[in-house]
Backbone bond lengths (Angstrom), bond angles and torsions (degrees), N, CA, C in turn:
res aa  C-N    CA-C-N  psi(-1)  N-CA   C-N-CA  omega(-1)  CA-C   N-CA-C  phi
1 X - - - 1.456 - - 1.522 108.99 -
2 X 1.411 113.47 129.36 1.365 114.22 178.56 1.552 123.93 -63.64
3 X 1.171 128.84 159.85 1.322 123.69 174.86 1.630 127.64 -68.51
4 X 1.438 107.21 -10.87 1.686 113.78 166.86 1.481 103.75 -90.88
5 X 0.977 132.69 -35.93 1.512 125.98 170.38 1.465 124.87 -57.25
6 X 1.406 103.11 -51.01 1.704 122.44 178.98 1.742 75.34 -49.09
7 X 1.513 126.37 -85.94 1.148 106.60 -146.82 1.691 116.04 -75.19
8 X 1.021 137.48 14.89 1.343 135.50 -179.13 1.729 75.14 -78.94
9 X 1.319 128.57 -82.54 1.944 126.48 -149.89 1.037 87.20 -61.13
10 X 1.819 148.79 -33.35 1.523 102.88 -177.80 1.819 107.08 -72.52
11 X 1.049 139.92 -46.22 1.195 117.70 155.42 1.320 125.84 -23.60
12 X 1.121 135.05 -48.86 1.035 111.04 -156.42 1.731 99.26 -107.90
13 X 1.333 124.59 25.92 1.171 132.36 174.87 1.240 119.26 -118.95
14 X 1.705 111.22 -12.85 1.443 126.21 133.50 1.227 138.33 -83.10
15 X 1.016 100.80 -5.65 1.818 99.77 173.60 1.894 105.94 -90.56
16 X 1.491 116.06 -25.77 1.605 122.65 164.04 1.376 109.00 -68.80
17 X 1.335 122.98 -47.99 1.544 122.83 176.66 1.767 101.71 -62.28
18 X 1.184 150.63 -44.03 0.915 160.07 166.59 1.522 110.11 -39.01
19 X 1.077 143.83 -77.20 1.116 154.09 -151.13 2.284 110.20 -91.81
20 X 0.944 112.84 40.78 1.558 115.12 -164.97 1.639 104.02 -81.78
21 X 1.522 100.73 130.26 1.259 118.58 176.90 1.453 135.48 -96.20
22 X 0.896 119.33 87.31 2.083 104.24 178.53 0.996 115.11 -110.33
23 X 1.712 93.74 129.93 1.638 132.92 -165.88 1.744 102.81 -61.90
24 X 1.211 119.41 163.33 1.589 115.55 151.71 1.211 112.27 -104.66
25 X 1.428 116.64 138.44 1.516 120.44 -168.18 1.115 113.38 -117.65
26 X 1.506 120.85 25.75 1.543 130.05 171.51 1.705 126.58 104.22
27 X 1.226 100.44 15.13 1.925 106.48 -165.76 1.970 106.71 -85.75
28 X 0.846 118.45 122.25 1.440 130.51 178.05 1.542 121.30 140.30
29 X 1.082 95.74 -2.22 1.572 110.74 -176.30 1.650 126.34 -114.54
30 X 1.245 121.77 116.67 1.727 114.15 176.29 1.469 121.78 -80.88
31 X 1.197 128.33 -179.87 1.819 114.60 174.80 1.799 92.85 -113.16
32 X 1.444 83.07 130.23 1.821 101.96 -172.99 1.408 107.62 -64.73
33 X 1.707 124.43 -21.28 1.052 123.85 -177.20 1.787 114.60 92.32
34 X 1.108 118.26 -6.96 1.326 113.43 163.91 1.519 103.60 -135.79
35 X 1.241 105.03 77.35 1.592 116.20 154.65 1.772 108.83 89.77
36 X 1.554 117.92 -19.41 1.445 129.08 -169.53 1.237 111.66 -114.63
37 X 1.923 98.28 172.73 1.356 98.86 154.12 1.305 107.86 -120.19
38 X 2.046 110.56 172.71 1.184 123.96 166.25 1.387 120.73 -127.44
39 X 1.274 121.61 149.64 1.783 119.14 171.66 1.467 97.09 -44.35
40 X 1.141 100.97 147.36 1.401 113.61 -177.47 1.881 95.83 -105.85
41 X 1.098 111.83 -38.09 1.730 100.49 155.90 1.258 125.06 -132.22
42 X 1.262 118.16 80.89 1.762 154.20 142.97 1.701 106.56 2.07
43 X 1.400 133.32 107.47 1.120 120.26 -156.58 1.537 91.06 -142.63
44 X 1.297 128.55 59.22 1.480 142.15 169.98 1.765 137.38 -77.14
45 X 1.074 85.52 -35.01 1.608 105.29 -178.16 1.579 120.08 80.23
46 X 1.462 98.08 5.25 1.570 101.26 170.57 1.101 131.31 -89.08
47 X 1.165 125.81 133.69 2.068 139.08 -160.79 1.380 110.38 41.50
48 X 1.337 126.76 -78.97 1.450 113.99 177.73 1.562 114.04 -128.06
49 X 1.563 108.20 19.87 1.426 106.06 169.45 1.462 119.83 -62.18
50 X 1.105 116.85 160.01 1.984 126.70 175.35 1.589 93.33 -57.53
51 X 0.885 129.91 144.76 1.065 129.21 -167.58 1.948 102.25 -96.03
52 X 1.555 105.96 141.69 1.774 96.69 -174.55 1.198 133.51 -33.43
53 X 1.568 126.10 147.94 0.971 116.29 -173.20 1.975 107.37 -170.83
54 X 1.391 89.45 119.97 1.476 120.90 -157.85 1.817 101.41 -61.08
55 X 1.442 102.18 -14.19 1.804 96.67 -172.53 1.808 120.61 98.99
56 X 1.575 100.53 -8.67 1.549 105.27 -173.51 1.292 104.02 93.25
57 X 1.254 127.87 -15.01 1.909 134.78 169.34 1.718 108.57 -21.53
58 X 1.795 106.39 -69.74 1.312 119.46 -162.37 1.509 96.52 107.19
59 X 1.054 150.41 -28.59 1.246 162.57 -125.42 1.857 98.43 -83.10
60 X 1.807 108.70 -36.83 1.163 89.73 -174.66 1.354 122.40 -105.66
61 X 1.078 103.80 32.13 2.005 121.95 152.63 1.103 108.86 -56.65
62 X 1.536 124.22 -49.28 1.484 94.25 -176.14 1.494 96.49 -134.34
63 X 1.305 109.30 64.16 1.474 112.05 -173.71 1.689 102.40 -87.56
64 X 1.252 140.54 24.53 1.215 155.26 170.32 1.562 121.19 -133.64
65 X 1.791 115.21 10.38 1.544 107.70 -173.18 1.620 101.87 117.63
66 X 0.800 122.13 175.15 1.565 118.36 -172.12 1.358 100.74 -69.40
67 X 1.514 105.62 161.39 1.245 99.31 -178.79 1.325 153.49 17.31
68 X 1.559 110.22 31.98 1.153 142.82 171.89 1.797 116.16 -123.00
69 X 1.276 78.35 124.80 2.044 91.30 -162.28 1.349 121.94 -72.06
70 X 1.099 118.57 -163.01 1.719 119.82 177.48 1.828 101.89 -96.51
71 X 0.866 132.36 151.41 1.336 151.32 167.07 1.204 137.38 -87.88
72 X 1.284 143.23 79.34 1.070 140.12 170.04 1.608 123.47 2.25
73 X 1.190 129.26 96.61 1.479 132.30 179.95 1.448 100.10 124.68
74 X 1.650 126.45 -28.03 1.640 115.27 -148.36 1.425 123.98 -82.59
75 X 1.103 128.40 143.10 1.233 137.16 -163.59 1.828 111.37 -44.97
76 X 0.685 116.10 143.49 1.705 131.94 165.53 1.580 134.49 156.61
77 X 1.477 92.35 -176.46 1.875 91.24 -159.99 1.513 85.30 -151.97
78 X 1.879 102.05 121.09 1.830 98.80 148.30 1.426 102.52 -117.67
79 X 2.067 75.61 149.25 1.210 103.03 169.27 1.638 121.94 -93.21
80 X 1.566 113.61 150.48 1.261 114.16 175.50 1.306 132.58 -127.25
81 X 1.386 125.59 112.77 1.531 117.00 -168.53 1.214 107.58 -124.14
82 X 1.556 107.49 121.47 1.660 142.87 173.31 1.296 90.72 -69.87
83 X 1.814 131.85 127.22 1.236 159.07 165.13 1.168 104.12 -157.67
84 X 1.477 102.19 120.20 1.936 123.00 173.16 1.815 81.50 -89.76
85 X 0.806 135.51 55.03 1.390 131.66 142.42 1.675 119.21 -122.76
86 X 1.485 115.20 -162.45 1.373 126.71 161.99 1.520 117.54 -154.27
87 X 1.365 100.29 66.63 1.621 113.22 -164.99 1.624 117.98 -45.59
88 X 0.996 115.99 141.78 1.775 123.63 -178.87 1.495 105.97 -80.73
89 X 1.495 92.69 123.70 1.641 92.76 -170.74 1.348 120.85 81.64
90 X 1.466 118.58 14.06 1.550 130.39 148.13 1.902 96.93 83.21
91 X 1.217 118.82 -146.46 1.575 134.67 -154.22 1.970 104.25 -146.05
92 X 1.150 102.55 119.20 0.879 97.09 177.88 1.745 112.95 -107.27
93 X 1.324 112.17 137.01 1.374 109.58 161.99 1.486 139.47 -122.47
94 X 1.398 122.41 141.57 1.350 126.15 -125.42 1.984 90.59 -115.52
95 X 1.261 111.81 102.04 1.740 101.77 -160.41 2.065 81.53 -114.64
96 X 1.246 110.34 175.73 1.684 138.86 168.44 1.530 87.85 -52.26
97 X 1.562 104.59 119.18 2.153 95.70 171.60 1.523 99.60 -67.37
98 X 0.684 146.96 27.72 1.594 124.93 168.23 1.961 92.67 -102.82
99 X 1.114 129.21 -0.86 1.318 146.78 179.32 1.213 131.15 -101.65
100 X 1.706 100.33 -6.54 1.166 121.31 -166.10 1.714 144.96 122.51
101 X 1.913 81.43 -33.17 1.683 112.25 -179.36 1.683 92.08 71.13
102 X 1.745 99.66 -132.58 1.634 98.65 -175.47 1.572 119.97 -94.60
103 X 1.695 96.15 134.02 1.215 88.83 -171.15 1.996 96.21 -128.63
104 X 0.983 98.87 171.42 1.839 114.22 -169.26 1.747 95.76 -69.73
105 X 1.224 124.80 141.38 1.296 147.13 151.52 1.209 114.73 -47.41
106 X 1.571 128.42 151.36 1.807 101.18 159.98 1.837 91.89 -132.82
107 X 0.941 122.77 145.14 1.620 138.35 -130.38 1.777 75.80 -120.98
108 X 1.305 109.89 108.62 1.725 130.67 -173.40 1.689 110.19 -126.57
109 X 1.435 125.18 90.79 1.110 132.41 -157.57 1.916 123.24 25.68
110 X 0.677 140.56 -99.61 1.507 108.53 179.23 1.633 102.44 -122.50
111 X 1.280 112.70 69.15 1.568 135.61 175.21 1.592 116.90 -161.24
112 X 1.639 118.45 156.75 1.119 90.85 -143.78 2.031 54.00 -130.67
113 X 1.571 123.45 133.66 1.258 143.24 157.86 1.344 134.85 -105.06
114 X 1.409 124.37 151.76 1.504 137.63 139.17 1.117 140.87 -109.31
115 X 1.059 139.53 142.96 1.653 129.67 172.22 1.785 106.50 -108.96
116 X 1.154 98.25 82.26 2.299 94.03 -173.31 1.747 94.72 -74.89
117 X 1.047 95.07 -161.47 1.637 121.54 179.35 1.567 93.82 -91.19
118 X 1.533 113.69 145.60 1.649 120.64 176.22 1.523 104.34 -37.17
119 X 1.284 102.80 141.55 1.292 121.12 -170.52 1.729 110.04 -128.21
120 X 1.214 144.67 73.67 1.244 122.78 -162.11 1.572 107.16 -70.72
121 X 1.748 115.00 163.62 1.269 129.64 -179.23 1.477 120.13 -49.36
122 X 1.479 105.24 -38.44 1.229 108.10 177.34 1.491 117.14 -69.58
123 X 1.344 107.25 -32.53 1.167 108.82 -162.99 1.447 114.86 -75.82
124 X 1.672 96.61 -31.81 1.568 112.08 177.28 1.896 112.95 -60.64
125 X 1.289 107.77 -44.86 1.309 110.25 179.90 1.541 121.90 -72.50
126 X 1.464 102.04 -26.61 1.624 105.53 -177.47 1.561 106.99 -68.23
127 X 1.417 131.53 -37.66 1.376 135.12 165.98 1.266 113.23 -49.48
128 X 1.426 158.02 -21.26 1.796 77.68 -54.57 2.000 122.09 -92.28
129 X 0.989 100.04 -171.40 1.432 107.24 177.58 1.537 104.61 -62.02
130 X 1.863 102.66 132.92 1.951 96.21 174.19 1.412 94.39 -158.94
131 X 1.218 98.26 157.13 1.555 127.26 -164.40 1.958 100.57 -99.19
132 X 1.381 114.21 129.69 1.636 94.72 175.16 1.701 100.43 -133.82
133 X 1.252 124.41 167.47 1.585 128.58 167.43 1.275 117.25 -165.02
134 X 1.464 127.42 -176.76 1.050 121.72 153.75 1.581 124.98 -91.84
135 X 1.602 106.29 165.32 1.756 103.79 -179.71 1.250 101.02 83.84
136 X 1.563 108.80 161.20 1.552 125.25 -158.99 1.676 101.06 -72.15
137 X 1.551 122.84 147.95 1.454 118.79 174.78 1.340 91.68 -82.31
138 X 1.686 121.51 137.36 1.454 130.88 159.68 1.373 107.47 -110.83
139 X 1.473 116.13 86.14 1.402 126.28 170.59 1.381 113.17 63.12
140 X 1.015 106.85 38.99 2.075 116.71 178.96 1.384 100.62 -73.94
141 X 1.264 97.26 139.48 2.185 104.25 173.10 1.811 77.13 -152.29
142 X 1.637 98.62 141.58 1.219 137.51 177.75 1.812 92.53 -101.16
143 X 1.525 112.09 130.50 1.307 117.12 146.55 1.422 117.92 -138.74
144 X 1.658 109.57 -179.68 1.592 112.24 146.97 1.684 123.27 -61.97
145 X 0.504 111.90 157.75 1.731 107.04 169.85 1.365 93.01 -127.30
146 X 1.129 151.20 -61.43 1.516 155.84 -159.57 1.620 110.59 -153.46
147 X 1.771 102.51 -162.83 1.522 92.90 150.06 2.182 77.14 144.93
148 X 1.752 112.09 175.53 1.054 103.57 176.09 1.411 99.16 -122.62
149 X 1.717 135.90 153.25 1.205 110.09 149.28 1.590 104.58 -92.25
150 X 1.175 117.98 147.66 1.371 132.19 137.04 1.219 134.92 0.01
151 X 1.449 148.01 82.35 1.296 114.19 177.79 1.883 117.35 -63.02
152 X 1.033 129.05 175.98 1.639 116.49 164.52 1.256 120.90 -93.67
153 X 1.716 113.26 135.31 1.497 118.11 -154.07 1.272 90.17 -74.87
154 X 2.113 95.89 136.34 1.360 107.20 155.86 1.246 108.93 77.28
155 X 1.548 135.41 31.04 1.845 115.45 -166.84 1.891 87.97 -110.17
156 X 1.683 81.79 127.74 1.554 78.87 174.63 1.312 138.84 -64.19
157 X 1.329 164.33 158.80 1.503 158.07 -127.44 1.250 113.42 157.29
158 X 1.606 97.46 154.70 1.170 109.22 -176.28 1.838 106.53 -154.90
159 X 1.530 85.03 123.50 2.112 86.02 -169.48 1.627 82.11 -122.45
160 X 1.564 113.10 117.47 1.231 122.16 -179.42 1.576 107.96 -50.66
161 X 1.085 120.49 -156.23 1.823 151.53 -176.48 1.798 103.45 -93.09
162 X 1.138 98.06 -66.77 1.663 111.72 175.29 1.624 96.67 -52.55
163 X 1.569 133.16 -40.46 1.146 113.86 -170.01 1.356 122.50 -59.77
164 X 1.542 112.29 -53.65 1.479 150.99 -178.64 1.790 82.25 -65.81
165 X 1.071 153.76 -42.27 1.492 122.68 -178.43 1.288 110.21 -84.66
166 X 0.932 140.62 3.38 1.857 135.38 -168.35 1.368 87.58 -125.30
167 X 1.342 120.57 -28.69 1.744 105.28 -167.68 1.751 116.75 -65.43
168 X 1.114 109.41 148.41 1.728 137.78 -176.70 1.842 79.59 -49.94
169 X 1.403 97.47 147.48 1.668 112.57 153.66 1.576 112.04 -44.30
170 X 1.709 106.77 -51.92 1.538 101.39 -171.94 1.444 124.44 -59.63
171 X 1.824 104.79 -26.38 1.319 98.98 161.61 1.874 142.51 -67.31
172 X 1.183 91.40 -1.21 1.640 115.00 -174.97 1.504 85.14 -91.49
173 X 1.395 136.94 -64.68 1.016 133.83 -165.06 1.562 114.38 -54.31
174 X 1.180 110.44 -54.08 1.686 117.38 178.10 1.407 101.94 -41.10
175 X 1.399 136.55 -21.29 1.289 140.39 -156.46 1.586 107.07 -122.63
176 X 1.734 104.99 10.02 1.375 106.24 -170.43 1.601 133.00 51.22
177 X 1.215 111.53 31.38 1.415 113.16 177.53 1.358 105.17 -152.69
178 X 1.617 102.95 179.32 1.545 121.83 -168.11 1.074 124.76 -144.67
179 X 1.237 124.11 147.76 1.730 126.22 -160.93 0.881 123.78 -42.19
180 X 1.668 114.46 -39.83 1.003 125.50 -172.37 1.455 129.16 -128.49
181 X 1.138 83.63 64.46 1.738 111.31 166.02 1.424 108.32 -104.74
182 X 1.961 120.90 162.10 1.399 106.89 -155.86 1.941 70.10 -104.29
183 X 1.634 79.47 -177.51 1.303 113.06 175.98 1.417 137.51 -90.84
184 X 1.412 117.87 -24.58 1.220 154.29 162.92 1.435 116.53 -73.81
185 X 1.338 111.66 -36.41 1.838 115.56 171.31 1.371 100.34 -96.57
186 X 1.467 136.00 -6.74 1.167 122.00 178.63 1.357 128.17 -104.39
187 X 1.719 95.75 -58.06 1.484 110.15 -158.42 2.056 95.14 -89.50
188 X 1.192 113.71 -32.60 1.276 95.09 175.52 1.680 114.06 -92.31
189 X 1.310 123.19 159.11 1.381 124.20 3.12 1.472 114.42 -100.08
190 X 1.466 132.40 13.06 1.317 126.64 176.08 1.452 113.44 -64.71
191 X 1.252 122.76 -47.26 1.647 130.00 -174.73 1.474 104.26 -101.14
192 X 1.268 132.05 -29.07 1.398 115.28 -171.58 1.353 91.41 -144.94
193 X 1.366 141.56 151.76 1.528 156.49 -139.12 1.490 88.78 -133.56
194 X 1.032 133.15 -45.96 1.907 132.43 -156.81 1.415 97.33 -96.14
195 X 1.775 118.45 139.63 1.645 125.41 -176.75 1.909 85.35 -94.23
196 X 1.086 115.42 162.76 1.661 123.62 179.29 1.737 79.75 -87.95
197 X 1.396 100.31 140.49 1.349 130.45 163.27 1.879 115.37 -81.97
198 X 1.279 112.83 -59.47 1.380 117.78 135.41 1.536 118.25 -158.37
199 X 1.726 107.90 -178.66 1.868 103.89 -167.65 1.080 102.57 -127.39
200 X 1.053 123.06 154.78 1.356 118.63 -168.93 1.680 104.31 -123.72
201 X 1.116 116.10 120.05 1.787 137.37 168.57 1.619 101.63 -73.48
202 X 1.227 136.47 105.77 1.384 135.65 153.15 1.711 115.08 104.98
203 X 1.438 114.34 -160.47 1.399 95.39 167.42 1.441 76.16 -161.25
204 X 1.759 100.23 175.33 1.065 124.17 -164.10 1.872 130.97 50.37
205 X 1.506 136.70 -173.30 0.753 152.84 -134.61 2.338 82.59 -61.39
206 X 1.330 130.42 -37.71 1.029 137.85 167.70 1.421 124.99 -55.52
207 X 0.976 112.82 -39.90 1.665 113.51 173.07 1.272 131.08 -26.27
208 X 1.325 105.88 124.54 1.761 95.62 -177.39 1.461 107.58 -119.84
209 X 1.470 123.03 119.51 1.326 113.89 167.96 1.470 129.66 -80.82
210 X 1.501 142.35 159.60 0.880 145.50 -153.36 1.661 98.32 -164.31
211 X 1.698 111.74 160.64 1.299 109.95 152.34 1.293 101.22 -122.09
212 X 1.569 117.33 -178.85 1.548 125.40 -179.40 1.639 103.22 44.31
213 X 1.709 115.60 74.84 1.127 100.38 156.05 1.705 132.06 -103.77
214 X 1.260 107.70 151.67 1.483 91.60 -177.42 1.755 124.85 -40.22
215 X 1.274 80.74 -159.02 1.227 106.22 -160.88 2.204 105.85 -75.09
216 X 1.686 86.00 -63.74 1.285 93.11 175.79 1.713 126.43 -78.29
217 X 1.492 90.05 -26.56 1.773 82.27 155.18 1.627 122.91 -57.93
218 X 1.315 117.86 -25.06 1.132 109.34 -157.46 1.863 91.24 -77.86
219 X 1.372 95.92 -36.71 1.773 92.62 -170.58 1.523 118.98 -87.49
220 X 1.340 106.17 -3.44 1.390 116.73 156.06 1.312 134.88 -97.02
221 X 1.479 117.81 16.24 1.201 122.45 -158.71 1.960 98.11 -141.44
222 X 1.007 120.21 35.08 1.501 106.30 -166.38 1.700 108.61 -58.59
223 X 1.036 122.21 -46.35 1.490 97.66 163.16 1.280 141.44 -32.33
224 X 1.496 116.56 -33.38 1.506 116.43 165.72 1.355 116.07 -91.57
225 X 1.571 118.70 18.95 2.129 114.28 171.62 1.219 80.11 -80.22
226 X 1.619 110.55 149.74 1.691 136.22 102.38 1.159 98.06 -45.58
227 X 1.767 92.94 122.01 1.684 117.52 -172.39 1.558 89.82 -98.16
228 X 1.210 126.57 2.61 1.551 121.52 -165.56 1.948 90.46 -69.28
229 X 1.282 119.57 162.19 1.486 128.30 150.74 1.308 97.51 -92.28
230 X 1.705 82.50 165.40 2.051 111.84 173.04 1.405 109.39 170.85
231 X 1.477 93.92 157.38 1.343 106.20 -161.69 1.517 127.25 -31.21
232 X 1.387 117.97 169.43 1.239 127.49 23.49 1.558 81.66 -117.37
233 X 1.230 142.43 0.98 1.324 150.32 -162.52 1.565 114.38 -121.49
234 X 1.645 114.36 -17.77 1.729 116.90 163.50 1.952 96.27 76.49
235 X 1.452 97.57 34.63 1.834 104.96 177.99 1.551 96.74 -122.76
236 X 1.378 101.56 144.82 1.527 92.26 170.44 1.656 126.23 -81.18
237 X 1.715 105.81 -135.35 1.606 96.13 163.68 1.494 142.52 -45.77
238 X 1.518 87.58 -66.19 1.116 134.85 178.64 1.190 103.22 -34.55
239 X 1.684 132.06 -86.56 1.169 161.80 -125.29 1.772 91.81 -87.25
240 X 1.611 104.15 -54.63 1.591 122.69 178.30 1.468 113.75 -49.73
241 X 1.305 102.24 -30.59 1.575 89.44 170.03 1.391 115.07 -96.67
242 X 1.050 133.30 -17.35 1.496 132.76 154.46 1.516 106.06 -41.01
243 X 1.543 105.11 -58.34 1.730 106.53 -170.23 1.576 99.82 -52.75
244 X 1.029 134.30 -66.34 1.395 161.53 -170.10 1.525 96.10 -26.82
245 X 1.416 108.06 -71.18 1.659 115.47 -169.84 1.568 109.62 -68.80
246 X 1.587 124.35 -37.90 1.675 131.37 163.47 1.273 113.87 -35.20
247 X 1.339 106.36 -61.86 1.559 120.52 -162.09 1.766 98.03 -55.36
248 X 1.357 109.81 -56.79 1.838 102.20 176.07 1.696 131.58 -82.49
249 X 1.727 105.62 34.11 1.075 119.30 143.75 1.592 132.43 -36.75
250 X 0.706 130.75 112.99 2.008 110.47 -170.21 1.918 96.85 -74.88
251 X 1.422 93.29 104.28 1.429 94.73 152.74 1.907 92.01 119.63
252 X 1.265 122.68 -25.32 1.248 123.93 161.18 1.330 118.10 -106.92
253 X 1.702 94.99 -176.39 1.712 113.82 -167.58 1.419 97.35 -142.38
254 X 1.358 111.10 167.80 1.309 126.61 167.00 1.388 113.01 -80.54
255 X 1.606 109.80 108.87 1.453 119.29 -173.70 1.811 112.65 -51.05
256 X 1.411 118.18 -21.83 1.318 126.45 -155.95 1.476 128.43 62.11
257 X 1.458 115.69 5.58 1.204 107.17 170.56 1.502 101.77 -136.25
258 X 1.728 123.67 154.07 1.580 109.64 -138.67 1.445 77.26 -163.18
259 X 1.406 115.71 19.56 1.889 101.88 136.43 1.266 140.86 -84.72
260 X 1.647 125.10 7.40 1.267 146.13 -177.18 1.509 106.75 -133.92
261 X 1.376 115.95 97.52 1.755 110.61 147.09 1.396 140.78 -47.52
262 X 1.484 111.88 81.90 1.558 104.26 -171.88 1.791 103.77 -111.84
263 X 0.994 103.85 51.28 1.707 113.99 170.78 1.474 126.53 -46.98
264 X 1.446 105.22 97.59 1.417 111.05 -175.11 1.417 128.55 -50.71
265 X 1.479 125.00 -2.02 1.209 140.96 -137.60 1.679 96.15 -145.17
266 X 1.641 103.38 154.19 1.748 107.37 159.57 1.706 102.81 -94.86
267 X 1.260 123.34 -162.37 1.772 139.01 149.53 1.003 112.70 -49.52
268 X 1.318 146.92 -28.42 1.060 164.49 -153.35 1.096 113.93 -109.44
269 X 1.360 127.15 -33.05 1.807 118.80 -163.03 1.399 123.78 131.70
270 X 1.779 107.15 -49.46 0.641 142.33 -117.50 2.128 100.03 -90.23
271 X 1.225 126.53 135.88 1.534 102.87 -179.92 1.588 99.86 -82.38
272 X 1.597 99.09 141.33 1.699 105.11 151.43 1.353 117.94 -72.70
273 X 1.321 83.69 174.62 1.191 102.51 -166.40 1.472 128.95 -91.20
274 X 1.577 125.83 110.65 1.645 99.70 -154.96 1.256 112.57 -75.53
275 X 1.484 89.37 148.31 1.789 95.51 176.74 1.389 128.75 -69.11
276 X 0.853 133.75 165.57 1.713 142.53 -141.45 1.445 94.25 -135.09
277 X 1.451 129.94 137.76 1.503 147.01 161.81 1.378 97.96 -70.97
């Protein structure tokens, strides 16, 4: 082999050693158990989530346009890449172009991050998502670290009565409220027009009446609703406080009609998972 050849492949066997890529292979995420996944640490700022958080980037200063910030609720995902190096010319990361395509790393004590727009798992792997630089990779792995999805603005819903009584505390919280709030300072007059005159806890010689009962009395107690309907929706107690707690879903409303369970939420809090055609 001649001596211009020998060196053309070491060039060009340094310019492949030079340029090393690692893929993300799906780590930040748990299986929700019905068919999906979820962030495995949820970083929203809603009811008792950690409240958002960009990774130390800076990124969400103007994550709305210049000088326009990140928002409480809004969709996103950082990424994190472990490199025992300090590559020349920084880290590049390789996202869906409708996301941006490649965008610059920002180098956050000895990790090199992003905060993109929500990114789902699938979506990340079907590209998939990859990290590139110069200089040898020393044990680099790309993950999620956190991130929020989105709920979708405004989708109408409906999480029955039965839902809201079996559901986890955290699901009350996702919805900003608590068991024991009354019913009379809350739910009327937007969902129900009539104040309870009084409610009744139990039956027979035990019964205890009350007015202004909470919330979960009301859904634990169906013997003591007025089964009558009334405004502004033609639902009674019961049903009204279902509407009541739906409507402050982050990102939904109370559909107004409450013959179909389409509950944006698990027991837990937690969003499902949308279904796929």
């Amino acid at each position: 082999m001649g001596i211009a050849a020998f060196a053309i492949l070491a060039i060009s066997a340094t310019a492949v050693a030079s340029t090393p890529t690692v893929t993300y292979t799906g780590q930040g995420w748990i299986d929700n158990g019905n068919g999906g996944f979820i962030l495995k640490d949820e970083r929203c700022g809603v009811g008792t989530q950690t409240p958002a958080d960009d990774g130390g980037t800076g990124l969400f200063a103007n994550w709305n346009g210049a000088g326009q910030p990140y928002e409480t609720g809004q969709g996103y995902t950082v990424w994190v890449l472990t490199l025992n190096a300090n590559p020349v010319g920084g880290v590049k990361l390789h996202l869906p172009d409708s996301l941006g395509g490649e965008v610059n790393m920002v180098k956050v004590g000895g990790t090199w991050k992003y905060a993109s727009q929500y990114v789902s798992r699938e979506a990340a792997l079907a590209l998939p998502v990859h990290a590139s630089f110069s200089g040898a990779a020393r044990n680099a792995q790309l993950v999620v670290s956190h991130g929020c999805k989105a709920f979708d603005q405004e989708k109408p819903a409906w999480c029955s009565p039965g839902y809201w009584r079996n559901a986890d505390d955290a699901a009350w919280v996702r919805a900003g409220h608590s068991k024991g709030e009354l019913f009379d300072t809350n739910v009327v007059p937007d969902f129900y027009d009539t104040e309870y005159a009084t409610f009744r806890i139990g039956n027979g010689p035990s019964a205890t009446f009350i007015t202004d009962p909470t919330l979960i009395q009301v859904l634990q107690n169906p013997g003591g609703i007025n089964e009558a309907v009334s405004g502004p929706f033609g639902i009674n107690q019961f049903n009204a406080v279902g509407a009541y707690l739906t409507d402050d879903i982050p990102g939904y409303m109370f559909s107004g009609d409450i013959s179909e369970d389409n509950c944006p939420i698990d027991n837990h809090g937690n969003p499902k998972p949308v279904p796929t055609a």
